[in-house]
TIPA-324479 format. One line per 3 residues: for each residue x, y, z of C-alpha. Coordinates in nm, 3 decimals. Layout:
<pts>
X:Y:Z; ...;
</pts>
This chain:
<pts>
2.669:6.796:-0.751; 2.891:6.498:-0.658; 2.811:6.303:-0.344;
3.095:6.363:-0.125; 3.010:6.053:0.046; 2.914:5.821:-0.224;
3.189:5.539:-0.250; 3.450:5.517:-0.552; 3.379:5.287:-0.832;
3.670:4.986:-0.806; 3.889:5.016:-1.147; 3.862:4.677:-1.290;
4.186:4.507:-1.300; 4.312:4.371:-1.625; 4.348:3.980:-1.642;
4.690:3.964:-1.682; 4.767:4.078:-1.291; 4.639:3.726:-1.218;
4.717:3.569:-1.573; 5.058:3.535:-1.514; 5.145:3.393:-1.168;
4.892:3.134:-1.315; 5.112:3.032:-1.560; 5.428:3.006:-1.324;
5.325:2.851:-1.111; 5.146:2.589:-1.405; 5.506:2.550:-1.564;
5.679:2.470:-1.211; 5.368:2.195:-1.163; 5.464:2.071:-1.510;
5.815:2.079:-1.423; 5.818:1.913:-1.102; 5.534:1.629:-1.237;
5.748:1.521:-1.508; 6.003:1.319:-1.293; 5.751:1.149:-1.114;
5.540:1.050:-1.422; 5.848:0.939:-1.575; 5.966:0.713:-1.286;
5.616:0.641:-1.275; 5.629:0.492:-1.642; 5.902:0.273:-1.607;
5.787:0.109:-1.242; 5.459:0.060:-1.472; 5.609:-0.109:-1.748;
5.825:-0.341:-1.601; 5.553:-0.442:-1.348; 5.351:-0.510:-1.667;
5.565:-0.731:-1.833; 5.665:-0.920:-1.514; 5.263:-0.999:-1.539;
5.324:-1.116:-1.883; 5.612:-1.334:-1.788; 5.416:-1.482:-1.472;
5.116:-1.557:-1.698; 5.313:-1.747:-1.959; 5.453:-1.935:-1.663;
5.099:-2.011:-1.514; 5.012:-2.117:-1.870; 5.226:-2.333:-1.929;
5.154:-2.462:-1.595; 4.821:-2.546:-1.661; 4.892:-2.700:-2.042;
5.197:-2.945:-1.870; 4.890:-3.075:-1.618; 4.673:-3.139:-1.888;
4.929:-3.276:-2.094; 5.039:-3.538:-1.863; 4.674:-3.595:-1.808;
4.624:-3.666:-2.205; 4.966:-3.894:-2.216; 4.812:-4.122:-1.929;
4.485:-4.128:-2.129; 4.639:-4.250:-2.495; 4.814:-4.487:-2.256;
4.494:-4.629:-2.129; 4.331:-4.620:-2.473; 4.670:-4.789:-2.644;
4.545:-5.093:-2.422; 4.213:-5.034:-2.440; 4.200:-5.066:-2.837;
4.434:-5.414:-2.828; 4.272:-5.732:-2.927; 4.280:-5.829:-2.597;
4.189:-5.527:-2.346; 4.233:-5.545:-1.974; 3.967:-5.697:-1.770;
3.653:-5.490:-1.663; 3.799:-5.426:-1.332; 4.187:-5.336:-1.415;
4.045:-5.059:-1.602; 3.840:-4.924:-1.348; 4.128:-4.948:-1.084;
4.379:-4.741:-1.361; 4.059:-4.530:-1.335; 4.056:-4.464:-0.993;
4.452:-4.408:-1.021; 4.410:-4.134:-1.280; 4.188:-3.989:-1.027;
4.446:-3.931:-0.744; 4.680:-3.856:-0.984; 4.454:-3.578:-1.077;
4.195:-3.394:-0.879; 4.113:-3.165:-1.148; 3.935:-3.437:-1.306;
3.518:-3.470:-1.251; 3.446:-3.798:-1.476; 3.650:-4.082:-1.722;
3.442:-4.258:-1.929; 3.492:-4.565:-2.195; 3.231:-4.546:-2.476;
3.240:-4.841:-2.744; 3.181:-4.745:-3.132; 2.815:-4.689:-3.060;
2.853:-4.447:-2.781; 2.734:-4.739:-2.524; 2.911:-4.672:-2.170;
3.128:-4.962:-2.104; 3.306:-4.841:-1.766; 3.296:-4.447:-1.590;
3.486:-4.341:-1.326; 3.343:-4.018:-1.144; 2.982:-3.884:-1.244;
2.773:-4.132:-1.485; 2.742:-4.060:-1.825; 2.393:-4.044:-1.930;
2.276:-4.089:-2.323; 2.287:-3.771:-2.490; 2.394:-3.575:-2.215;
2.693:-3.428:-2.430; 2.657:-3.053:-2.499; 2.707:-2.955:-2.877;
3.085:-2.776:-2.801; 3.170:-3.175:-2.667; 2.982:-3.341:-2.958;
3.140:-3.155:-3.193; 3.452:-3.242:-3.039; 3.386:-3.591:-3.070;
3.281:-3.590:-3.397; 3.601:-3.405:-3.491; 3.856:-3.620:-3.285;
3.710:-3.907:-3.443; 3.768:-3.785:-3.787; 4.134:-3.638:-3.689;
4.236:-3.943:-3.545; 4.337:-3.723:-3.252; 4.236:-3.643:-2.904;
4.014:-3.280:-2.894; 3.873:-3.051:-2.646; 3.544:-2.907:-2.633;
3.434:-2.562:-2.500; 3.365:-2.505:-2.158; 3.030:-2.548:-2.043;
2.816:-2.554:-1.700; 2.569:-2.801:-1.562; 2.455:-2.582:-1.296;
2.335:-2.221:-1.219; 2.610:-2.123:-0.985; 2.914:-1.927:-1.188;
3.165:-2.069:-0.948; 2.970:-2.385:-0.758; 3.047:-2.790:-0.793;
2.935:-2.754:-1.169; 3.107:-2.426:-1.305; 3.342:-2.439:-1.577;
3.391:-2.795:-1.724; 3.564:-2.915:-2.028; 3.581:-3.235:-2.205;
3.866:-3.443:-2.367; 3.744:-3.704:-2.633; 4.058:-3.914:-2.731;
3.919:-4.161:-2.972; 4.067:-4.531:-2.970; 4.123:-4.664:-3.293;
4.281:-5.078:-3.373; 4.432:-5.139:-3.711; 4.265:-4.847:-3.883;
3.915:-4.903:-3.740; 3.726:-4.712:-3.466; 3.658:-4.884:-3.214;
3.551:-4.636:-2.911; 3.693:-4.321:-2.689; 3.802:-4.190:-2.380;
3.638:-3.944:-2.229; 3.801:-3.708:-1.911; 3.615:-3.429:-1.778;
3.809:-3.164:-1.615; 3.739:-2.918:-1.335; 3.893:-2.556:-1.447;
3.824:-2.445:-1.063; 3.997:-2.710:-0.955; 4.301:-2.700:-1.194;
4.333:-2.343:-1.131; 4.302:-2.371:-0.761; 4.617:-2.693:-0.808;
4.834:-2.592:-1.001; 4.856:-2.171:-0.912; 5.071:-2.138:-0.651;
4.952:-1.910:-0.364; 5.187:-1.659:-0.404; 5.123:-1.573:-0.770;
4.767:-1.595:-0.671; 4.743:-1.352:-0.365; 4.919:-1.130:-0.588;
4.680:-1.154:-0.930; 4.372:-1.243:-1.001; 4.356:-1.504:-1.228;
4.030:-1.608:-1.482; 3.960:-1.873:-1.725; 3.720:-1.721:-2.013;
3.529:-1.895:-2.280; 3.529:-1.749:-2.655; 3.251:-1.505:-2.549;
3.442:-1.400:-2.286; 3.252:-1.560:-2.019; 3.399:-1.640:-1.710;
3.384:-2.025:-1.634; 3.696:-2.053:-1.360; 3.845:-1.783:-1.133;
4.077:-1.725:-0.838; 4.152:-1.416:-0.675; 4.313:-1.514:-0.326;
4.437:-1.134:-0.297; 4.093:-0.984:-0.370; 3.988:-0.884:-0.714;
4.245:-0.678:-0.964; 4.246:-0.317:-1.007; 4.195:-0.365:-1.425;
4.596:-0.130:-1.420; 4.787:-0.462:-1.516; 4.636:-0.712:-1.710;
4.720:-1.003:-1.989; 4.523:-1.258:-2.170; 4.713:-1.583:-2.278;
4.526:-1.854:-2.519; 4.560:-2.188:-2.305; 4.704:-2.437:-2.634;
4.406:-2.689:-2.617; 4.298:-2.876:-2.960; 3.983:-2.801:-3.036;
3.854:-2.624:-2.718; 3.927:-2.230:-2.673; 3.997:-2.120:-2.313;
4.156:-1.794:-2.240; 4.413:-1.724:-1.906; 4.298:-1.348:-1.792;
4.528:-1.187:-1.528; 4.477:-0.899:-1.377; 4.714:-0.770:-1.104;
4.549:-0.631:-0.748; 4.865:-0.366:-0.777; 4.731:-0.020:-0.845;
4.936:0.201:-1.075; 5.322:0.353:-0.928; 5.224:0.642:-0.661;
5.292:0.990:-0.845; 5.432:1.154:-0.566; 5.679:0.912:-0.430;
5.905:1.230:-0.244; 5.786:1.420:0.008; 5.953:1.724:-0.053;
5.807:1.732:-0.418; 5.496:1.653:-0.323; 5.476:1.918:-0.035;
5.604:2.162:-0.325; 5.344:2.025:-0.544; 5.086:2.042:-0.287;
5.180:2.459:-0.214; 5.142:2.506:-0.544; 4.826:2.359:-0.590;
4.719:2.494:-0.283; 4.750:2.796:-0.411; 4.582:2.758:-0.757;
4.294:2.619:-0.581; 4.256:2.915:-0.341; 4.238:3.138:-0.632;
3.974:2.904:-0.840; 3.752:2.872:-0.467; 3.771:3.210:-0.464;
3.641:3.311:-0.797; 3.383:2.976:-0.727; 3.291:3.148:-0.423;
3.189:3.442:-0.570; 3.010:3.200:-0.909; 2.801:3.062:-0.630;
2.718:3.326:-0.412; 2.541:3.544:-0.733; 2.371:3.188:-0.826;
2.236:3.199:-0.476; 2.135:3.526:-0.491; 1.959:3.482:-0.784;
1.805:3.122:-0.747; 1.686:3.297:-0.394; 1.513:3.538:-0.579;
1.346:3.277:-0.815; 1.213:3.086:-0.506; 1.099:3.367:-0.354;
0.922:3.494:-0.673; 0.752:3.122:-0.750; 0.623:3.088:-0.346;
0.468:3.470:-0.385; 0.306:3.318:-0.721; 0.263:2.960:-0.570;
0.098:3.127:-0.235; -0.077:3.427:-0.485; -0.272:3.103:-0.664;
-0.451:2.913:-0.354; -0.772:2.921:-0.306; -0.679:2.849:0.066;
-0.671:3.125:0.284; -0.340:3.151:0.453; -0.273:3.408:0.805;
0.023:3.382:0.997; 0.020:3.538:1.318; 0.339:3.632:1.623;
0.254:3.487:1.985; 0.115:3.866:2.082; -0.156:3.772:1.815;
-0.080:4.014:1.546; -0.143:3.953:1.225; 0.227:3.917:1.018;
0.086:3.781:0.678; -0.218:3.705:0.515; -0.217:3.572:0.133;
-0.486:3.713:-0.127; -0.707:3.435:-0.045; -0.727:3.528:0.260;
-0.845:3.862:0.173; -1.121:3.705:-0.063; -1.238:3.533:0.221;
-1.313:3.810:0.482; -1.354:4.062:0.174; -1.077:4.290:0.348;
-0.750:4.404:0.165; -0.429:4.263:0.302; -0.308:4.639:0.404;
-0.622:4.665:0.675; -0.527:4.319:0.829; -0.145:4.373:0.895;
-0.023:4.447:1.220; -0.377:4.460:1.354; -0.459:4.269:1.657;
-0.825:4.120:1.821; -1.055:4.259:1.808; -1.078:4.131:1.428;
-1.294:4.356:1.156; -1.452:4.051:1.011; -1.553:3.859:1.359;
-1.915:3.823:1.321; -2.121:3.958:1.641; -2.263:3.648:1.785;
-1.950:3.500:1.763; -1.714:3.714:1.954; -1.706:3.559:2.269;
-1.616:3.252:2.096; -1.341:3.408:1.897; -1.207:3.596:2.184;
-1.188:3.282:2.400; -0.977:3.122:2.116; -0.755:3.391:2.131;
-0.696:3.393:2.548; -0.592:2.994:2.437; -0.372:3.096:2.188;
-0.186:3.358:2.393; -0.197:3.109:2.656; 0.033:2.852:2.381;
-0.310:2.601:2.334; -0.412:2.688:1.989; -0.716:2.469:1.886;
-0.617:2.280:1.633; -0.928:2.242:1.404; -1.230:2.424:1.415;
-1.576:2.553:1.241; -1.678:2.912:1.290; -1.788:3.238:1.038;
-1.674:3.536:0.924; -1.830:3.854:0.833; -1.761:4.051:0.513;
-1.813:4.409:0.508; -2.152:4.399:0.282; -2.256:4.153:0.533;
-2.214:3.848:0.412; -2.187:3.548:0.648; -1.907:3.288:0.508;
-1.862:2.934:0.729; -1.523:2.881:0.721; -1.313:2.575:0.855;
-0.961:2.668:1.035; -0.650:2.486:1.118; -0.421:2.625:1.348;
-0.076:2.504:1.381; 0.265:2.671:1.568; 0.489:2.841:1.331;
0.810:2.718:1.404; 1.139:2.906:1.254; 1.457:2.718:1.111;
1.620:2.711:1.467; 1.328:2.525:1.590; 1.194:2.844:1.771;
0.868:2.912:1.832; 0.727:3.243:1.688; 0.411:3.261:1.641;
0.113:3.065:1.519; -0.032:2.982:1.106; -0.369:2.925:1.052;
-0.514:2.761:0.712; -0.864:2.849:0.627; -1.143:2.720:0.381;
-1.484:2.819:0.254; -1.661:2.573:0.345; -1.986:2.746:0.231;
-2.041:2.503:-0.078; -1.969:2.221:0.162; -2.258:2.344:0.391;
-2.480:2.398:0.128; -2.420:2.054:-0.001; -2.509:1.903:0.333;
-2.816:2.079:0.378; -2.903:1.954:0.069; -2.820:1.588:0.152;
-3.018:1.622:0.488; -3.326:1.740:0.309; -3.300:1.441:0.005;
-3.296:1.208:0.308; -3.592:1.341:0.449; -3.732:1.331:0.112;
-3.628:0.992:0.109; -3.744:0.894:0.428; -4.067:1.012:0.403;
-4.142:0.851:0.059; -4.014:0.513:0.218; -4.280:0.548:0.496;
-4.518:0.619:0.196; -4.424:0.334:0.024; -4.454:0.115:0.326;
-4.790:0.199:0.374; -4.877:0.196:0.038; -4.802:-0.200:0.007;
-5.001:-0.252:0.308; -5.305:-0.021:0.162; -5.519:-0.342:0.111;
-5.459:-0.496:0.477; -5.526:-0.137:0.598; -5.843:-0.153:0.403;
-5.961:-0.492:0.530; -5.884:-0.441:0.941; -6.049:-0.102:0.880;
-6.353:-0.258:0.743; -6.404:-0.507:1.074; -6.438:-0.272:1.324;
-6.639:-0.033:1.077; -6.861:-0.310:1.013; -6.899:-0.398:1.409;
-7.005:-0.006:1.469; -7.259:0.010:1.194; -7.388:-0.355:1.353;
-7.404:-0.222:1.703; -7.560:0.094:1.600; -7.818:-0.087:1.421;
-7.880:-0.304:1.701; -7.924:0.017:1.920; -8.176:0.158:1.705;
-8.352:-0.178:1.692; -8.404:-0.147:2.081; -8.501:0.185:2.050;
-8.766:0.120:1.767; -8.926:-0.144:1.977; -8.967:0.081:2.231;
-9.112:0.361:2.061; -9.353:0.110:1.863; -9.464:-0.084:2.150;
-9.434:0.114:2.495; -9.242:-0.138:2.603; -8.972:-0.066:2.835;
-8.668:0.083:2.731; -8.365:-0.194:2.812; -8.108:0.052:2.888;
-7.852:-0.250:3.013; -7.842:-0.357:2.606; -7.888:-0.052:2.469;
-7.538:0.049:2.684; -7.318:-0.226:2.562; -7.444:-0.235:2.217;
-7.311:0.156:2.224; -7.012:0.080:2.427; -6.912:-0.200:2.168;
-6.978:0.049:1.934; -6.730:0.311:2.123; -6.467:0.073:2.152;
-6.462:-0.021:1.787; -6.491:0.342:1.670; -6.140:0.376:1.883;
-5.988:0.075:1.724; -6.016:0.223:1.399; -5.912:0.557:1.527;
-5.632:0.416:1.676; -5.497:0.268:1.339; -5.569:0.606:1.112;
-5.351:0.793:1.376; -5.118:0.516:1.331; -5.123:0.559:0.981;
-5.095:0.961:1.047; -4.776:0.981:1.242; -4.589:0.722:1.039;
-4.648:0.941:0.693; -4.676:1.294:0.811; -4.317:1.476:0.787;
-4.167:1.667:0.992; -3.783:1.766:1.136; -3.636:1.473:1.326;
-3.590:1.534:1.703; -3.466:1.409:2.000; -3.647:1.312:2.271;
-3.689:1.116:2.584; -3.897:0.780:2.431; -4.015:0.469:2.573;
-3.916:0.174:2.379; -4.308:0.009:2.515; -4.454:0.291:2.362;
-4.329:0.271:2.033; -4.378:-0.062:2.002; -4.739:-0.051:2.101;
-4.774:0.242:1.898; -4.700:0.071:1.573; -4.839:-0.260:1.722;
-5.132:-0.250:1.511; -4.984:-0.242:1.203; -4.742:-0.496:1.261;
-5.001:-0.718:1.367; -5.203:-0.673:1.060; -4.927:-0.778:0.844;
-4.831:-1.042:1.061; -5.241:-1.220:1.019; -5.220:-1.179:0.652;
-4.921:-1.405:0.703; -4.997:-1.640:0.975; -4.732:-1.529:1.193;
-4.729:-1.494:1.571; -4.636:-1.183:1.727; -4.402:-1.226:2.058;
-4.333:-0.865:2.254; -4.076:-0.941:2.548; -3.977:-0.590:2.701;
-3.858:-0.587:3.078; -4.102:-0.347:3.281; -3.771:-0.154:3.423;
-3.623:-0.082:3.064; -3.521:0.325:3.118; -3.614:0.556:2.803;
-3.402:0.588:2.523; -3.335:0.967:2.338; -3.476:0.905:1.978;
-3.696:1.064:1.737; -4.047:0.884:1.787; -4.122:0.884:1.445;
-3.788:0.753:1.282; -3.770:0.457:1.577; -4.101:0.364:1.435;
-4.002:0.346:1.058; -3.707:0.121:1.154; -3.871:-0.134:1.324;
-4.217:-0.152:1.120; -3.909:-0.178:0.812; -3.790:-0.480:1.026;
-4.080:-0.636:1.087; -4.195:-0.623:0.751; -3.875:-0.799:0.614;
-3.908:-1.057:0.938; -4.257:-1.114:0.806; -4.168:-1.164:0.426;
-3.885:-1.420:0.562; -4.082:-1.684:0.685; -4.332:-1.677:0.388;
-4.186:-2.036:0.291; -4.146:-2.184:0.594; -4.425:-2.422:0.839;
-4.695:-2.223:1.016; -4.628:-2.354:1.348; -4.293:-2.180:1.294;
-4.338:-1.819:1.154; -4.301:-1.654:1.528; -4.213:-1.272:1.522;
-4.003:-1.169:1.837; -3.916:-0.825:1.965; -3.712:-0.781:2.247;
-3.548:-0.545:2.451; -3.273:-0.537:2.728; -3.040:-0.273:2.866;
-2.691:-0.312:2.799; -2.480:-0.125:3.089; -2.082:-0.188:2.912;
-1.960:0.126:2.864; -1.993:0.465:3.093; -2.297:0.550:2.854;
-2.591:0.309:2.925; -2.753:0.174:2.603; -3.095:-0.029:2.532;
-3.054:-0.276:2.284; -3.367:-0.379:2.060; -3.413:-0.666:1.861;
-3.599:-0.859:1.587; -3.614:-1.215:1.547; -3.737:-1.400:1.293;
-3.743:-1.796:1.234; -3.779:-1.699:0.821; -3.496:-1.863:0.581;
-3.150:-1.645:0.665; -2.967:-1.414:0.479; -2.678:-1.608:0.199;
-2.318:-1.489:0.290; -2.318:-1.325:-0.066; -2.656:-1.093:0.062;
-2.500:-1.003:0.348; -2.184:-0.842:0.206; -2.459:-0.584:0.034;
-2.721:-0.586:0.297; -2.658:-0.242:0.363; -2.633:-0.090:0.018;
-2.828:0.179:-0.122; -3.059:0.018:-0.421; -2.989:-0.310:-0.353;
-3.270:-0.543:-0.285; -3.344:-0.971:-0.319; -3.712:-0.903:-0.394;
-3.834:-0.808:-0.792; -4.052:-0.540:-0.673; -3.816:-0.381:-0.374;
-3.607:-0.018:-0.395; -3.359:-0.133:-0.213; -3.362:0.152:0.013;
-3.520:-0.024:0.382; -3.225:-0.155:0.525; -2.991:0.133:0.410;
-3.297:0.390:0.598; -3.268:0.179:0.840; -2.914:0.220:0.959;
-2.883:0.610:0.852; -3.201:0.674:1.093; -3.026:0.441:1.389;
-2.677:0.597:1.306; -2.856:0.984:1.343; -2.915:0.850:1.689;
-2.548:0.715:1.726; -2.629:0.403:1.744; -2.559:0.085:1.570;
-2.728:-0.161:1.317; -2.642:-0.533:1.320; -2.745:-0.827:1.188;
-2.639:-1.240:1.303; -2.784:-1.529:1.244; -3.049:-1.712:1.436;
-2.929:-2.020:1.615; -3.268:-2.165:1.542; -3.325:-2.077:1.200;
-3.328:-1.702:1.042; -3.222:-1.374:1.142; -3.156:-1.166:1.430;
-3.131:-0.760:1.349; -3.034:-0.536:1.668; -2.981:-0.174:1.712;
-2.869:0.022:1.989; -2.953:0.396:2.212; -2.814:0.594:2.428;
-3.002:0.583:2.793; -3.191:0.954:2.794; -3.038:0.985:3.124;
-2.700:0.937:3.030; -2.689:1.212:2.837; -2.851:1.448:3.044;
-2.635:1.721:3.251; -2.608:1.569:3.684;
</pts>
């Protein structure tokens, strides 16, 4: 059943309802444009040869100049060539004369049969300094008896400057059939141009002097350059030389339209022609658009379809708009359950709601937080960290609707850091195992002292003792006490130095803690002492009584300076005993809001080269044959875990100054 509603299809109309006012009106354009192009035509031609007749005039011009110019020079060379020339001085004075005469002249010159310079007038002449074009000439006026030009040439880099477009004129001079030198005149083309043009023909043209290869070498253009419409090229007559006259008019071709009335016709007519090609353009464009719209539409849905970046675009009452298929990989949720739902969020995990609903009061409130680190939940329970930018979504009127967040899996990421933080505990410890391992034989021989002093004193107890028993003698308690107490204290020592030995290899997770800096120091005391009597170095300890307590791991703060020391130690290996003194010190630094202690070790040992310092730092790198490489760089990750700093400067007496900073415990605990 037809729909009595549906819209009738449009008959198609046949393209000769539009076909033939299209050619009307085309055959009254060509109609009315024929007059015009034909006045235009003869305004053109008779423009163009008034060029042509204005160029042979300038021509001519130019050849008269440097005709007279040639007649004063075979004058000059008539007496030149006599058997009696004018003196030395008359020449140069008809010189100078030729040179008022004629400013477009740069240099005369008198050469004898041998080339040799006998007067100049203008620049000097130098010996050889003839280009091949004026050498030529020369060689060719000599042999024609006759006076010849050479090409135009350039001494400097400037196209139009003091040395652009020069020409010489070799006339040679010849008495009773023998040669017996030449003239020869350098011309300025700039100069003759800019003489001899008058300013009228020259605000109206622009005028050029071209080489053979077309190059220009003079050119005027008072009226601003031509418009290439009327142009001419006239060969200036010169003997020998080729230089070309170029004109070209600043006129632009006859105006078309030069009636009103026919162009307002003109202008209807095309008016209407273009209306009907706009229209059908109109209609080109607007189907392109449609369908280049639907091409960018279809490559964002595959662009957004293809990132492993989880997109979710949300309006300001927090409902979710958009979410892209990453998205739904992420949370594990297909894109129809997250649509138009709003907080609470299927994939917030439980510990973290109050979190995520605290985020979303902010964003309500227009205070989005712009990056963050949180987790979702999946439905099989899976827990994925995830790391989210927020940013306002802004529409093309600069409106704001509503807020996009980016989000990535960061669970690799996490995974990889774990991994790092356990390698560097690895790491650390096997340093600390290392360190004691090259001071196993010290260990072994300060151990063996106060072992030695026990078994003595123990001996020496059982000695009294004996005597005693053997001889009912008195038992003398007063030596039988110190003998043990000497024994007690040693036993301690030793103690004292395996529990050392204990806490600096044993691992366990770094923490933070309220430490004295005294402690520390005394705690690894021993061992720095032991090293430093195997070397002959004197151990200095300068810590101020009222230093405050520093928030450190124990254990780590220990690694870094028995690491320093040791280097300190190995540094003055080379150096007098009297010298190799070991200094620790400590001061509080109170610059910032957050008070720091500051600890330092200072050695007197050799320095460290400008070259060593650059690399200090680096893992693996290492001036001893036998080192890792890995102190220094242990160093500053354990002093950086505190967030502090490791420096090193050089001593002003010799050697090397390393210093690291804390934070105060106190300043970081809650008032």
């Amino acid at each position: 059943m037809k729909n009595p509603f549906s819209m009738p299809r449009p008959v198609p109309d046949g393209p000769w309802r539009w076909l033939v006012p299209v050619l009307l009106v085309l055959l009254f354009l060509l109609v009315l444009l024929w007059l015009p192009w034909q006045a235009r035509q003869m305004e053109s031609n008779e423009r163009q040869e008034q060029l042509i007749a204005d160029t042979l005039w300038v021509e001519q011009t130019l050849r008269f100049e440097l005709a007279r110019s040639e007649e004063v020079l075979a004058t000059l060379g008539t007496d030149l060539a006599a058997d009696s020339p004018p003196a030395h001085d008359v020449v140069e004075a008809r010189m100078a004369q030729m040179f008022k005469n004629g400013h477009e002249l740069r240099r005369i010159a008198w050469l004898d049969a041998g080339g040799r310079q006998l007067a100049v007038q203008g620049a000097e002449l130098a010996h050889g300094a003839l280009t091949a074009s004026s050498r030529d000439a020369q060689e060719m006026a000599r042999k024609t008896h006759n006076g010849r030009y050479s090409d135009p040439y350039s001494l400097g880099p400037a196209r139009y400057g003091p040395d652009a477009g020069l020409v010489d004129y070799h006339l040679p001079l010849y008495h009773e059939g023998r040669f017996v030198g030449s003239l020869v005149a350098t011309y300025d083309l700039q100069t003759l141009l800019d003489e001899n043009v008058p300013w009228w023909f020259a605000q109206d043209n622009s005028l050029s002097l071209l080489d053979r290869d077309d190059h220009v070498v003079a050119h005027r253009a008072a009226g601003g350059p031509g418009r290439g419409v009327y142009t001419h090229k006239r060969a200036l007559d010169l003997p020998g030389g080729q230089i070309v006259l170029a004109t070209d008019s600043v006129k632009g071709a006859p105006r078309l339209l030069p009636n009103l009335l026919v162009g307002s016709v003109i202008l209807l007519a095309l008016g209407l022609v273009l209306s009907l090609a706009a229209l059908w353009r109109h209609i080109a464009r607007t189907i392109a658009a449609e369908n280049a719209l639907r091409q960018q539409m279809a490559f964002r849905t595959a662009m957004e379809n293809s990132l492993l970046t989880g997109l979710r675009a949300r309006d300001l009452e927090g409902r979710v708009t958009y979410v892209n298929p990453a998205f739904c990989r992420i949370v594990g949720l297909p894109a129809g359950e997250l649509l138009g739902r709003t907080p609470p969020m299927p994939y917030w995990a439980p510990e973290e709601t109050d979190e995520y609903e605290e985020r979303f009061r902010k964003i309500l409130a227009g205070q989005a937080t712009p990056q963050f680190e949180t987790v979702f939940l999946r439905p099989d329970g899976t827990r994925v960290p995830v790391l989210v930018f927020e940013a306002p979504l802004v529409d093309s009127i600069g409106r704001h609707t509503g807020w996009m967040s980016s989000i990535l899996d960061i669970t690799d990421r996490k995974r990889a850091e774990e991994l790092a933080r356990q390698q560097q505990e690895k790491l650390e410890t096997s340093a600390r195992l290392a360190t004691m391992g090259e001071i196993s034989s010290m260990l072994a021989h300060e151990l063996n002292q106060p072992l030695a002093a026990i078994s003595s004193y123990t001996a020496g107890a059982l000695n009294v003792l004996g005597r005693a028993s053997d001889h009912a003698a008195p038992l003398d308690a007063g030596m039988l006490k110190r003998a043990l107490e000497q024994a007690n204290t040693q036993a301690r020592r030793a103690g004292q130095i395996i529990r050392s030995v204990h806490e600096f290899v044993k691992k366990r997770e770094p923490r933070r803690e309220s430490v004295m800096v005294p402690q520390v120091i005394e705690g690894i005391r021993a061992l720095v002492e032991l090293q430093a009597r195997q070397s002959y170095v004197t151990l200095q300890v300068e810590v101020p009584p009222d230093l405050p307590p520093v928030l450190a791991d124990r254990v780590l703060l220990e690694q870094v300076l028995l690491n320093l020391t040791r280097n300190a130690i190995e540094s003055m290996q080379d150096i007098d005993r009297e010298r190799r003194v070991l200094r620790i010190e400590a001061a509080r630094i109170d610059t910032d809001d957050q008070g720091r202690v500051a600890v330092s070790v200072i050695d007197n040992g050799h320095g460290i080269p400008p070259e060593v310092a650059e690399r200090l730092f680096s893992p693996f790198f290492s001036t001893k044959a036998e080192g890792m490489g890995m102190g220094l760089s242990i160093c500053r990750t354990a002093i950086e875990f505190h967030g502090g700093t490791l420096t090193h400067a050089d001593n002003p007496g010799g050697g090397t100054v390393f210093t690291f900073t804390l934070q105060q415990a106190q300043a970081t605990m809650p008032t």
